[in-house]
mmCIF file of the N, C-alpha and C atoms, coordinates in Angstrom:
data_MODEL
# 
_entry.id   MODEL 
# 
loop_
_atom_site.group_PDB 
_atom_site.id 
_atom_site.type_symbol 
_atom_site.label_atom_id 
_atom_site.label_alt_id 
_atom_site.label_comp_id 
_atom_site.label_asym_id 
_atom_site.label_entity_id 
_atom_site.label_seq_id 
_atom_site.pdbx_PDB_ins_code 
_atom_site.Cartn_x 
_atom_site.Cartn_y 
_atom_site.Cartn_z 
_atom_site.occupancy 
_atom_site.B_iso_or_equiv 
_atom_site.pdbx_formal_charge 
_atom_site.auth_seq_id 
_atom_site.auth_comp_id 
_atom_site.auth_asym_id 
_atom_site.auth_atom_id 
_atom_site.pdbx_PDB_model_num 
ATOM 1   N N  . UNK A 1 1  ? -6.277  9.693  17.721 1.00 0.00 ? 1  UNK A N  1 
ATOM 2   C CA . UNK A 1 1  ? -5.707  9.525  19.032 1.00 0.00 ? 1  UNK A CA 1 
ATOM 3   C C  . UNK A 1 1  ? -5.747  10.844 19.806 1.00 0.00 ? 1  UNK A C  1 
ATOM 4   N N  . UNK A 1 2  ? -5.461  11.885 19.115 1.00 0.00 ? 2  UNK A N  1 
ATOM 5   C CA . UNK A 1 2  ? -5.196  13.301 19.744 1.00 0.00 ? 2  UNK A CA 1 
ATOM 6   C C  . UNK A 1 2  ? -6.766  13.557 20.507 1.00 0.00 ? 2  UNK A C  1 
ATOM 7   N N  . UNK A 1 3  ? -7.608  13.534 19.179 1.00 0.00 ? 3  UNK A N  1 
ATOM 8   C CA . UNK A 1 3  ? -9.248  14.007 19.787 1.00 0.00 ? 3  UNK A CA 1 
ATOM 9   C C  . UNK A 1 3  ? -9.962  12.727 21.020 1.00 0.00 ? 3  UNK A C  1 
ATOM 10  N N  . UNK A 1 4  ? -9.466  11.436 21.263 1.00 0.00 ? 4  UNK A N  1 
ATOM 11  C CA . UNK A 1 4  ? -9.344  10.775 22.038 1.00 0.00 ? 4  UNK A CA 1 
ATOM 12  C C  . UNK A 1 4  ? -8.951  11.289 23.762 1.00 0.00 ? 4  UNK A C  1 
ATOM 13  N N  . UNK A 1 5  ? -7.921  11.549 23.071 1.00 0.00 ? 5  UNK A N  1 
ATOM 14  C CA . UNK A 1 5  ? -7.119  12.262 24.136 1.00 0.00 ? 5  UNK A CA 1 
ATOM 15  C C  . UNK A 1 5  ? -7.363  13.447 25.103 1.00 0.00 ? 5  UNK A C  1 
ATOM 16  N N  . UNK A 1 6  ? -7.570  14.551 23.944 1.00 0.00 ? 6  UNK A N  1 
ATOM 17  C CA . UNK A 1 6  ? -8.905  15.468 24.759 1.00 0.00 ? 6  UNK A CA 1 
ATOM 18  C C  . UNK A 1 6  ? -10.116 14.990 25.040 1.00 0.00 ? 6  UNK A C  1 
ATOM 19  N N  . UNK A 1 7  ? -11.128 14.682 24.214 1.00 0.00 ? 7  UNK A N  1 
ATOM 20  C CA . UNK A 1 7  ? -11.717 14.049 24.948 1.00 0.00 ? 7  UNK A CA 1 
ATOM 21  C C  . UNK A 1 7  ? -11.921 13.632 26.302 1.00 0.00 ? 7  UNK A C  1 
ATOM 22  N N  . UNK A 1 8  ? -10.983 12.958 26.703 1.00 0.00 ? 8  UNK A N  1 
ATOM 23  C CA . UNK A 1 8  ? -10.676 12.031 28.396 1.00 0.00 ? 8  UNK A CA 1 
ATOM 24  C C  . UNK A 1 8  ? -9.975  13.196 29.161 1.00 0.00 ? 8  UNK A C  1 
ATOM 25  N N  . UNK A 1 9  ? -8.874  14.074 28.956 1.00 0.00 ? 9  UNK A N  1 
ATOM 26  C CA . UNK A 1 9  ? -9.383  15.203 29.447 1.00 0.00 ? 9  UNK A CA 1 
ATOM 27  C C  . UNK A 1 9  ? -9.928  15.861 29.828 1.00 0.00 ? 9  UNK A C  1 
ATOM 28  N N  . UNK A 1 10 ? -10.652 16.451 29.188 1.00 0.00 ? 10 UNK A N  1 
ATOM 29  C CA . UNK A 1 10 ? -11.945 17.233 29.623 1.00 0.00 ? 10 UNK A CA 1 
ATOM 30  C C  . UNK A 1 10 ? -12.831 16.310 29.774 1.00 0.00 ? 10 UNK A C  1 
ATOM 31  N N  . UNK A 1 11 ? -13.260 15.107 30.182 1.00 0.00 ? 11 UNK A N  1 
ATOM 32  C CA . UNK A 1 11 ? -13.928 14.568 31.034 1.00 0.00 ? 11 UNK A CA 1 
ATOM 33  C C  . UNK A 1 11 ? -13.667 14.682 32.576 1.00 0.00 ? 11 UNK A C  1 
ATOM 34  N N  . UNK A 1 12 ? -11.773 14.534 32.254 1.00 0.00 ? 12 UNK A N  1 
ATOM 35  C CA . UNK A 1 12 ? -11.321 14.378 33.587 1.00 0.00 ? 12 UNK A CA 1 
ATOM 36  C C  . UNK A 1 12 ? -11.714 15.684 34.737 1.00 0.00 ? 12 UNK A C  1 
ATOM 37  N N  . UNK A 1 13 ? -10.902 16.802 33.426 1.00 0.00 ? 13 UNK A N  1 
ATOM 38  C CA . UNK A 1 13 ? -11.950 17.927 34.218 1.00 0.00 ? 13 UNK A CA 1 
ATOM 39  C C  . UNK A 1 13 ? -13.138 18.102 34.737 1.00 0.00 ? 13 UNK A C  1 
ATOM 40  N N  . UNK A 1 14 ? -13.789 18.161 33.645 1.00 0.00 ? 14 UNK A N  1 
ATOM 41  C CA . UNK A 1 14 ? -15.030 18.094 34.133 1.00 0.00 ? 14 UNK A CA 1 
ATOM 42  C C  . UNK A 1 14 ? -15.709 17.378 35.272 1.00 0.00 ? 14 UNK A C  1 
ATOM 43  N N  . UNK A 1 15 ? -14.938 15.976 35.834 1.00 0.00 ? 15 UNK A N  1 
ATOM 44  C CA . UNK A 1 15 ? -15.099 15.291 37.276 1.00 0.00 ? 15 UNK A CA 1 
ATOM 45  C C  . UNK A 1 15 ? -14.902 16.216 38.255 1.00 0.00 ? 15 UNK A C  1 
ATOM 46  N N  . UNK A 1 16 ? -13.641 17.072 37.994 1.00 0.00 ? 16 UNK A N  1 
ATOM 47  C CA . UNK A 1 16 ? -13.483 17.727 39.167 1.00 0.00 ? 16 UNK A CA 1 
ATOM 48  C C  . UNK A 1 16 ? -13.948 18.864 39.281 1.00 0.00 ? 16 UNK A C  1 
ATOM 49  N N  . UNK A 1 17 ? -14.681 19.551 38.438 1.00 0.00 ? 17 UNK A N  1 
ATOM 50  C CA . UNK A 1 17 ? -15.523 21.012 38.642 1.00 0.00 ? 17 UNK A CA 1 
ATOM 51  C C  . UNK A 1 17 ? -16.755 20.480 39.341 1.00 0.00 ? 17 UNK A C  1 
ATOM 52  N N  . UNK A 1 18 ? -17.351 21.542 39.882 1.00 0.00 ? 18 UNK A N  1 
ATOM 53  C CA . UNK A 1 18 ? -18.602 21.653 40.290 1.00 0.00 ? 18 UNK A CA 1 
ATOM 54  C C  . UNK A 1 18 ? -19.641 22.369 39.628 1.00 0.00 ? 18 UNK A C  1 
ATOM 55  N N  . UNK A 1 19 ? -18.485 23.222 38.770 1.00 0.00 ? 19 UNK A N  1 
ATOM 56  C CA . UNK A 1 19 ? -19.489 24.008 38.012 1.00 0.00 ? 19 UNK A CA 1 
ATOM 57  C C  . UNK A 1 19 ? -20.789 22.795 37.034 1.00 0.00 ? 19 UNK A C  1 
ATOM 58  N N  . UNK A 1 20 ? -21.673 23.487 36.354 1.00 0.00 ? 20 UNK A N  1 
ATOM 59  C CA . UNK A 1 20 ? -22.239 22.861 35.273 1.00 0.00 ? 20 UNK A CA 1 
ATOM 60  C C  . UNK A 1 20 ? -21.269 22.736 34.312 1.00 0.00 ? 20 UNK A C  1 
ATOM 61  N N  . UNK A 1 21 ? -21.706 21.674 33.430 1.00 0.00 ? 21 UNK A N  1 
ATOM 62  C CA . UNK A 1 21 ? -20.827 21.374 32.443 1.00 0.00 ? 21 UNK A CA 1 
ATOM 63  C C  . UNK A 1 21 ? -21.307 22.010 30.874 1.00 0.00 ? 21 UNK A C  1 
ATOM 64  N N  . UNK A 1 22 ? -20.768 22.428 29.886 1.00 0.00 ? 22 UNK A N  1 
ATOM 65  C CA . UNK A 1 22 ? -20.926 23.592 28.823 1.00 0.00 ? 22 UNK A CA 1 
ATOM 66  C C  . UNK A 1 22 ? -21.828 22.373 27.828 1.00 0.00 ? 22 UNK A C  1 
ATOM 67  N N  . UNK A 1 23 ? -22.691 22.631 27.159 1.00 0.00 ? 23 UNK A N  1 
ATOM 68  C CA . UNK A 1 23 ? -23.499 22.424 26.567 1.00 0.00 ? 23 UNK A CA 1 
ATOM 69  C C  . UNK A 1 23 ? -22.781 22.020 25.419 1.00 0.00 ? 23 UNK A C  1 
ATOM 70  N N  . UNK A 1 24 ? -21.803 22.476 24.676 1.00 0.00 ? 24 UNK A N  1 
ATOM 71  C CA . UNK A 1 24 ? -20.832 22.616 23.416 1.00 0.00 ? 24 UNK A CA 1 
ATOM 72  C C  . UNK A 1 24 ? -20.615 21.134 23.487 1.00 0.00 ? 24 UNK A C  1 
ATOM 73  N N  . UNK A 1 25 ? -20.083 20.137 22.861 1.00 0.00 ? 25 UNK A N  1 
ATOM 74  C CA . UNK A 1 25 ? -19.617 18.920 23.031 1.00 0.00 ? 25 UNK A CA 1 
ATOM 75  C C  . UNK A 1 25 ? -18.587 19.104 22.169 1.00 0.00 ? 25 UNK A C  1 
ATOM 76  N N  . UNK A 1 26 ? -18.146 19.968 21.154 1.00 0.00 ? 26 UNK A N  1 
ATOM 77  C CA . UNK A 1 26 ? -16.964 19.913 20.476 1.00 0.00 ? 26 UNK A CA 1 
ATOM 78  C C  . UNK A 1 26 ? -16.352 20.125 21.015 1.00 0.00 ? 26 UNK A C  1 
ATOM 79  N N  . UNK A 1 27 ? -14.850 19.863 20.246 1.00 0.00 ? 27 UNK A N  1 
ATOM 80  C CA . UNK A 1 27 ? -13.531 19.546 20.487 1.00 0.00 ? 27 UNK A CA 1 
ATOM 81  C C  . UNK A 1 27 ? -12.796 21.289 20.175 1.00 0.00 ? 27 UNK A C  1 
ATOM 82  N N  . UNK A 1 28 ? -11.918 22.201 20.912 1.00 0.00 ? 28 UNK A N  1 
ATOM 83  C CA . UNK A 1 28 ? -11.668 23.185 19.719 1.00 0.00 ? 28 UNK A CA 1 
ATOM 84  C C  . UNK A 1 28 ? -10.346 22.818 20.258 1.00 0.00 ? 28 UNK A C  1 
ATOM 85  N N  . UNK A 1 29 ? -10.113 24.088 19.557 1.00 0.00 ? 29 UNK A N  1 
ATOM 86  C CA . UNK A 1 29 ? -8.356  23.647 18.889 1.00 0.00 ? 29 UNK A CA 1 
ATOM 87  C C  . UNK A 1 29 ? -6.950  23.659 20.125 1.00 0.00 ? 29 UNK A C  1 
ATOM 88  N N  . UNK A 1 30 ? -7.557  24.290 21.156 1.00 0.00 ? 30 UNK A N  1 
ATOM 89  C CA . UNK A 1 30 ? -6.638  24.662 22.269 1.00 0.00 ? 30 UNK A CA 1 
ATOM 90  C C  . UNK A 1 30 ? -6.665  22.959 23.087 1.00 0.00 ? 30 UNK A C  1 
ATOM 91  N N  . UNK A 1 31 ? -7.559  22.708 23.608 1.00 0.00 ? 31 UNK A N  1 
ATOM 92  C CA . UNK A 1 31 ? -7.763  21.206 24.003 1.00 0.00 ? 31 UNK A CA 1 
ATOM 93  C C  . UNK A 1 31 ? -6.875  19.968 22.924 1.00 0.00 ? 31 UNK A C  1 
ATOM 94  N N  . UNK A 1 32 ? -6.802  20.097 21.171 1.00 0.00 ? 32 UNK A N  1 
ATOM 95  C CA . UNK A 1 32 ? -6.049  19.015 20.584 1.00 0.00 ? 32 UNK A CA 1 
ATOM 96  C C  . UNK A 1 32 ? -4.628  19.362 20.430 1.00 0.00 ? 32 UNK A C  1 
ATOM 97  N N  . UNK A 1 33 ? -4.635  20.830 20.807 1.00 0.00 ? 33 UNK A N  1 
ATOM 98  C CA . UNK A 1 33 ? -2.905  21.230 21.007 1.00 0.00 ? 33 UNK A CA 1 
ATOM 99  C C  . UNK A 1 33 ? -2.317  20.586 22.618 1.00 0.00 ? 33 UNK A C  1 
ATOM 100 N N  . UNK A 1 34 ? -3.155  21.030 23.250 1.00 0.00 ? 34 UNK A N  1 
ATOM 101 C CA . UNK A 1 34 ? -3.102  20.595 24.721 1.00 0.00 ? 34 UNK A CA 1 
ATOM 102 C C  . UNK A 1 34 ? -2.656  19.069 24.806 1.00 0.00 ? 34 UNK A C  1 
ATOM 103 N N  . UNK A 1 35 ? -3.211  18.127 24.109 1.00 0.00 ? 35 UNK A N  1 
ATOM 104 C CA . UNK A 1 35 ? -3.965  16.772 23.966 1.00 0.00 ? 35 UNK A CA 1 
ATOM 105 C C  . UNK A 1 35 ? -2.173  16.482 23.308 1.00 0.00 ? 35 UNK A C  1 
ATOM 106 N N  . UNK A 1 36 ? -1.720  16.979 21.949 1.00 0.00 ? 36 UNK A N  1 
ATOM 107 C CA . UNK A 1 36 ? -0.536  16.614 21.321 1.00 0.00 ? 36 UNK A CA 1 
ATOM 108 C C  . UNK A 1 36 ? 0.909   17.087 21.991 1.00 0.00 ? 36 UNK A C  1 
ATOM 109 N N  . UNK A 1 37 ? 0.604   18.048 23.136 1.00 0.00 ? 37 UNK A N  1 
ATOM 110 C CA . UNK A 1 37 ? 1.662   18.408 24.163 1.00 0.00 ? 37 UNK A CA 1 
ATOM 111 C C  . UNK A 1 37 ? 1.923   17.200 25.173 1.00 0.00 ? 37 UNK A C  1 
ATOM 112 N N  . UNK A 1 38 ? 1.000   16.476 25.686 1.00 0.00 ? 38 UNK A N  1 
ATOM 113 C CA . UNK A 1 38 ? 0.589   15.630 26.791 1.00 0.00 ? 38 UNK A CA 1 
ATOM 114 C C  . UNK A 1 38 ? 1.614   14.352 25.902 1.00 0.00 ? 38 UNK A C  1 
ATOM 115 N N  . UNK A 1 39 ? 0.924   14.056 24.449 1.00 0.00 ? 39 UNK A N  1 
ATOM 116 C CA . UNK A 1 39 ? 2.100   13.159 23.762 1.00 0.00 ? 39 UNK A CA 1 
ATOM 117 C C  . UNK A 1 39 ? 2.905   13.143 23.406 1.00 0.00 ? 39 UNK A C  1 
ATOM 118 N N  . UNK A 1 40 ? 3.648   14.151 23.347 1.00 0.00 ? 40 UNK A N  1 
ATOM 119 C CA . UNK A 1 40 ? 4.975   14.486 22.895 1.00 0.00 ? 40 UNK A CA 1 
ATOM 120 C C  . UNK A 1 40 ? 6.176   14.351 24.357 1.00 0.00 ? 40 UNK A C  1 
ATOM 121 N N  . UNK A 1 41 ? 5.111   14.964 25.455 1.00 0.00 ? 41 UNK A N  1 
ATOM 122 C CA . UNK A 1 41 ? 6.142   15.005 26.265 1.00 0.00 ? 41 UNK A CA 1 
ATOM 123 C C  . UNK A 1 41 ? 6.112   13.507 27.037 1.00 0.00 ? 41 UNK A C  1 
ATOM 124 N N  . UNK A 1 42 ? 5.209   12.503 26.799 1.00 0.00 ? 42 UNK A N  1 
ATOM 125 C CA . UNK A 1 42 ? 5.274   11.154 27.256 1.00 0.00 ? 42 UNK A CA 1 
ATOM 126 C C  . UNK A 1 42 ? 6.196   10.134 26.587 1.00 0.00 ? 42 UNK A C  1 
ATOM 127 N N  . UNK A 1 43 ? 6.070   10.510 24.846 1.00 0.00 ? 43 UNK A N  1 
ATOM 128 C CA . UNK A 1 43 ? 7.398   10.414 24.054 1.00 0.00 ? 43 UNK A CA 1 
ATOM 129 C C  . UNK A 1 43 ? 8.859   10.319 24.552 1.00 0.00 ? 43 UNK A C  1 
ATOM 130 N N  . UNK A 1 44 ? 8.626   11.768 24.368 1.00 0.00 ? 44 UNK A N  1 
ATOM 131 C CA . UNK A 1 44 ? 9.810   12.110 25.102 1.00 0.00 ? 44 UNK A CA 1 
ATOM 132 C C  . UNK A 1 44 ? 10.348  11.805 25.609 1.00 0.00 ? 44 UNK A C  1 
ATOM 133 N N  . UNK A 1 45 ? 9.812   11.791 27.259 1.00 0.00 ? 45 UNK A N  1 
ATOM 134 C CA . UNK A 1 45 ? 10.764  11.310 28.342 1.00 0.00 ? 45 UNK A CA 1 
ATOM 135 C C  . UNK A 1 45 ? 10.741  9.610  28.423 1.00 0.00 ? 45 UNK A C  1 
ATOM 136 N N  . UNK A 1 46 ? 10.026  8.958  27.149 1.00 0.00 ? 46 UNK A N  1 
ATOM 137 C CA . UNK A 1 46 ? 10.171  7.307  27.782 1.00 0.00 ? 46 UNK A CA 1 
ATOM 138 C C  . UNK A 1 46 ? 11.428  7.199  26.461 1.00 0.00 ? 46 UNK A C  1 
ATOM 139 N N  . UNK A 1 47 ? 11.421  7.823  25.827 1.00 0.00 ? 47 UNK A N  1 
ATOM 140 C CA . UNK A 1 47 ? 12.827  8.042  24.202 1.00 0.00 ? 47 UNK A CA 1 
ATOM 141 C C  . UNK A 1 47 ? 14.263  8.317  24.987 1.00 0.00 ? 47 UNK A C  1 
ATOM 142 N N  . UNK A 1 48 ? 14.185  9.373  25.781 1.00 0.00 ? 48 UNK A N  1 
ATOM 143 C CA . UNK A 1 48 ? 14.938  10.059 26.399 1.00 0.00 ? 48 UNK A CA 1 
ATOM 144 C C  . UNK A 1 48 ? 15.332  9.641  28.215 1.00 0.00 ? 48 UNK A C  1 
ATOM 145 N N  . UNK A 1 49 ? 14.789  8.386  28.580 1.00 0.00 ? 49 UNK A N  1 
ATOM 146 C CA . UNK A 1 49 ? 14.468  8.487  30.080 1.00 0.00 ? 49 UNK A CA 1 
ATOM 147 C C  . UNK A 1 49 ? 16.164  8.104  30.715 1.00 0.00 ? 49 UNK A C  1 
ATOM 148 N N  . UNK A 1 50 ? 17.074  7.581  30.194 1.00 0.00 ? 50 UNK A N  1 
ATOM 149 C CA . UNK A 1 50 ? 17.867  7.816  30.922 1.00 0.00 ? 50 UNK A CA 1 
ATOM 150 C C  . UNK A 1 50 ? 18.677  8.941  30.851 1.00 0.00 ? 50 UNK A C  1 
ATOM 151 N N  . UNK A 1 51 ? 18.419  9.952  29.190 1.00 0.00 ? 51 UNK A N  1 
ATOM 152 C CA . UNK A 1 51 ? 19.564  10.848 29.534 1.00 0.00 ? 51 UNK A CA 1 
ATOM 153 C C  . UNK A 1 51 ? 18.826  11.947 30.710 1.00 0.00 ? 51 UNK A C  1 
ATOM 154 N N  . UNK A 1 52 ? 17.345  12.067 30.758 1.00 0.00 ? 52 UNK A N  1 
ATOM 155 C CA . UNK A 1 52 ? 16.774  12.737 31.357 1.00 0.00 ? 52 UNK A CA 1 
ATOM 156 C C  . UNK A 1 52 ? 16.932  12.463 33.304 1.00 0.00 ? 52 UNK A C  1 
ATOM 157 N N  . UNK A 1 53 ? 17.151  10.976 33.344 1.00 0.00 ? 53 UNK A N  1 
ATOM 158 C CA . UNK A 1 53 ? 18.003  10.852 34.380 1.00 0.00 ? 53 UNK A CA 1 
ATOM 159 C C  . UNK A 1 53 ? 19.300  11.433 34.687 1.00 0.00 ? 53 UNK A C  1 
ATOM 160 N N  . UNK A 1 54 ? 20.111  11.456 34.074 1.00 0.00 ? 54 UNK A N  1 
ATOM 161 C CA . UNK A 1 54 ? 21.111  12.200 33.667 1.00 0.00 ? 54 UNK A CA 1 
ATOM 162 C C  . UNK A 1 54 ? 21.398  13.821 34.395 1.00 0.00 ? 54 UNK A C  1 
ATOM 163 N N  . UNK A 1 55 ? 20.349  14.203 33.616 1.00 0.00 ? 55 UNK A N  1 
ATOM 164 C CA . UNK A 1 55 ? 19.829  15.701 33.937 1.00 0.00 ? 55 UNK A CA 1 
ATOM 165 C C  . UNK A 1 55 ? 19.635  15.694 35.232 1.00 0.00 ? 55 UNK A C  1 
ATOM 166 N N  . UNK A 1 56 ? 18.979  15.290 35.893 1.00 0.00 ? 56 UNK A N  1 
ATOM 167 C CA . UNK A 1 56 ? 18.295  14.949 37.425 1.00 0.00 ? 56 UNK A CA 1 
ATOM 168 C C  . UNK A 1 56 ? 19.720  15.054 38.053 1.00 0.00 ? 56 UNK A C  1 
ATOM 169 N N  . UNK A 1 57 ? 20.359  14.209 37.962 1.00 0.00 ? 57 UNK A N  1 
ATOM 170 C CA . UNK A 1 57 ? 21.550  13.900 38.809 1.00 0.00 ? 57 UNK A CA 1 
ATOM 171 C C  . UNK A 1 57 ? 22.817  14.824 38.773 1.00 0.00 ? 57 UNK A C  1 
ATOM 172 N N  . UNK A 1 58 ? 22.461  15.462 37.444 1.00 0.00 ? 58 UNK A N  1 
ATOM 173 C CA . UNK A 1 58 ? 23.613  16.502 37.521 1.00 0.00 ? 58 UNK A CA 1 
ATOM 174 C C  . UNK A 1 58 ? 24.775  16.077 36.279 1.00 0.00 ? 58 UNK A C  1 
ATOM 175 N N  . UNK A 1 59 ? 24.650  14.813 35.657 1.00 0.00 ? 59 UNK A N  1 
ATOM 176 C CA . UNK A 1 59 ? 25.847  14.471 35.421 1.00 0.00 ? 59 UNK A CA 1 
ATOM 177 C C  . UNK A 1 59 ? 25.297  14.583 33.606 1.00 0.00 ? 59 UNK A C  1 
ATOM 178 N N  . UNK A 1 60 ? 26.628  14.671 32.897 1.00 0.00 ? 60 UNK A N  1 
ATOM 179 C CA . UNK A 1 60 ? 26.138  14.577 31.253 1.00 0.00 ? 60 UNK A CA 1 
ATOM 180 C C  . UNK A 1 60 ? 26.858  13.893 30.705 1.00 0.00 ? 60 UNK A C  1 
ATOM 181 N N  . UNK A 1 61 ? 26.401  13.267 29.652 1.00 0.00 ? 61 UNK A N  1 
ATOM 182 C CA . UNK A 1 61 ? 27.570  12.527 28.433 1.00 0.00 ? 61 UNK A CA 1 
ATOM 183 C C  . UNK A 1 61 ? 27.361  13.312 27.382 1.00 0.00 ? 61 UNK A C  1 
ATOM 184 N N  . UNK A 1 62 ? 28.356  13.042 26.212 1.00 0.00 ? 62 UNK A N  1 
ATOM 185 C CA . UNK A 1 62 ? 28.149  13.389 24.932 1.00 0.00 ? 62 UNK A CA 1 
ATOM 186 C C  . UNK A 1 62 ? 26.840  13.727 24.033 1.00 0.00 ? 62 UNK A C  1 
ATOM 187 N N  . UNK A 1 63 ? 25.721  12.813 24.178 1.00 0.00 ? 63 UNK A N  1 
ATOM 188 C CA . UNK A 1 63 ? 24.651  13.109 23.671 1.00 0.00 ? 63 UNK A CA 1 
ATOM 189 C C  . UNK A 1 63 ? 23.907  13.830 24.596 1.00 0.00 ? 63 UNK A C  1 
ATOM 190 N N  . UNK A 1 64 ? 23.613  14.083 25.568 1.00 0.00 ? 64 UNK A N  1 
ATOM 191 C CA . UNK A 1 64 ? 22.825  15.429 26.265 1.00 0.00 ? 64 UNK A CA 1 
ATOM 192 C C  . UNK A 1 64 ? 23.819  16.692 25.930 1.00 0.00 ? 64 UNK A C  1 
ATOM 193 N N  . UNK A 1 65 ? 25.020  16.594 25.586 1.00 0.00 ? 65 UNK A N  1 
ATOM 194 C CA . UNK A 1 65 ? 25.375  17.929 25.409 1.00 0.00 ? 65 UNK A CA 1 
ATOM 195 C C  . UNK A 1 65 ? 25.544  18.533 24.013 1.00 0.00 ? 65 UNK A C  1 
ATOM 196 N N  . UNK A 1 66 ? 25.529  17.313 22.908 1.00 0.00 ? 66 UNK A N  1 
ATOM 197 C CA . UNK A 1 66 ? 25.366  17.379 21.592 1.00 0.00 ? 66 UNK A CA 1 
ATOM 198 C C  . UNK A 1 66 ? 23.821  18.046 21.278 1.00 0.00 ? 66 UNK A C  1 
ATOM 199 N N  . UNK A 1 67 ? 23.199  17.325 22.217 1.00 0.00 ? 67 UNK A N  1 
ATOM 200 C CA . UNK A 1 67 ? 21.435  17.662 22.172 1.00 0.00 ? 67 UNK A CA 1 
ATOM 201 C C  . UNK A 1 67 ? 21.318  18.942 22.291 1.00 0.00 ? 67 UNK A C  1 
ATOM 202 N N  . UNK A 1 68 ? 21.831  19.357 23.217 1.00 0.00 ? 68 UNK A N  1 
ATOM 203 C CA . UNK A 1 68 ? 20.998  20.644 24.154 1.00 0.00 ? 68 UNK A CA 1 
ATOM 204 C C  . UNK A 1 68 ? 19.970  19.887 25.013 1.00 0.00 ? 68 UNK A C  1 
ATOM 205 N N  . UNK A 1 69 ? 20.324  19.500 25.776 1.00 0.00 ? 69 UNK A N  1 
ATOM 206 C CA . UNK A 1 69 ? 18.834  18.861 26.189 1.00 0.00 ? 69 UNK A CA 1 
ATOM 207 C C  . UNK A 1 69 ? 18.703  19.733 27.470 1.00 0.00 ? 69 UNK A C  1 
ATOM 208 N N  . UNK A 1 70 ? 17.623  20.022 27.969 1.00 0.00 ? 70 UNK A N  1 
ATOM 209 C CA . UNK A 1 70 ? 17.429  20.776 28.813 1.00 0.00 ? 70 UNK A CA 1 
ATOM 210 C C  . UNK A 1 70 ? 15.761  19.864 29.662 1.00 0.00 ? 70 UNK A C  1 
ATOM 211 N N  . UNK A 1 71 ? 15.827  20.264 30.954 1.00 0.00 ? 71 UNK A N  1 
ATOM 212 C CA . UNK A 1 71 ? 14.763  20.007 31.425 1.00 0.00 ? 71 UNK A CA 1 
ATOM 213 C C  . UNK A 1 71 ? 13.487  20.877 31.757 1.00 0.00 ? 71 UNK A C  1 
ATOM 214 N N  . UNK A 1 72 ? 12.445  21.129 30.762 1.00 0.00 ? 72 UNK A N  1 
ATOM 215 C CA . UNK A 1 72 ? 11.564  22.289 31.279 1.00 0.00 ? 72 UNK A CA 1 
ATOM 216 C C  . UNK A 1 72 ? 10.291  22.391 32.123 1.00 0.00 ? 72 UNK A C  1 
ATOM 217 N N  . UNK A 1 73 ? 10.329  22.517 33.333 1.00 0.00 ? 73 UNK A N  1 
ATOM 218 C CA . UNK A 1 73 ? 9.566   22.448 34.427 1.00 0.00 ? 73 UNK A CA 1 
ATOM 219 C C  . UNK A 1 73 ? 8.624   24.191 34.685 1.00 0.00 ? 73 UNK A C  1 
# 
């Protein structure tokens, strides 16, 4: 799923450059870290989406403050 993931990525990029595109077709390691950041934080906030509402609005309950939950932008 991860190498999937980059993958379509760097396609996506690659739509929007003008440059030429790199000859390499592998995958390296910064792109499947990149790729497992993108899923974690989609995780995340659909696991988390109302306390993360929460956050937004200002207001907390017990489990955002048990958490630590923080919003990082």
């Amino acid at each position: 799923m991860l190498c999937v993931t980059a993958i379509v990525l760097r396609f996506t990029r690659n739509l929007k450059k003008k440059e030429t595109r790199p000859k390499n077709l592998g995958l390296i390691a910064n792109k499947l870290i990149e790729a497992k950041k993108l899923w974690i934080t989609c995780i995340q906030s659909s696991v988390f989406e109302n306390e993360i509402q929460q956050l937004v609005n200002g207001s907390t309950n017990p489990m955002v403050k048990q958490l630590g939950l923080f919003i990082n932008r």
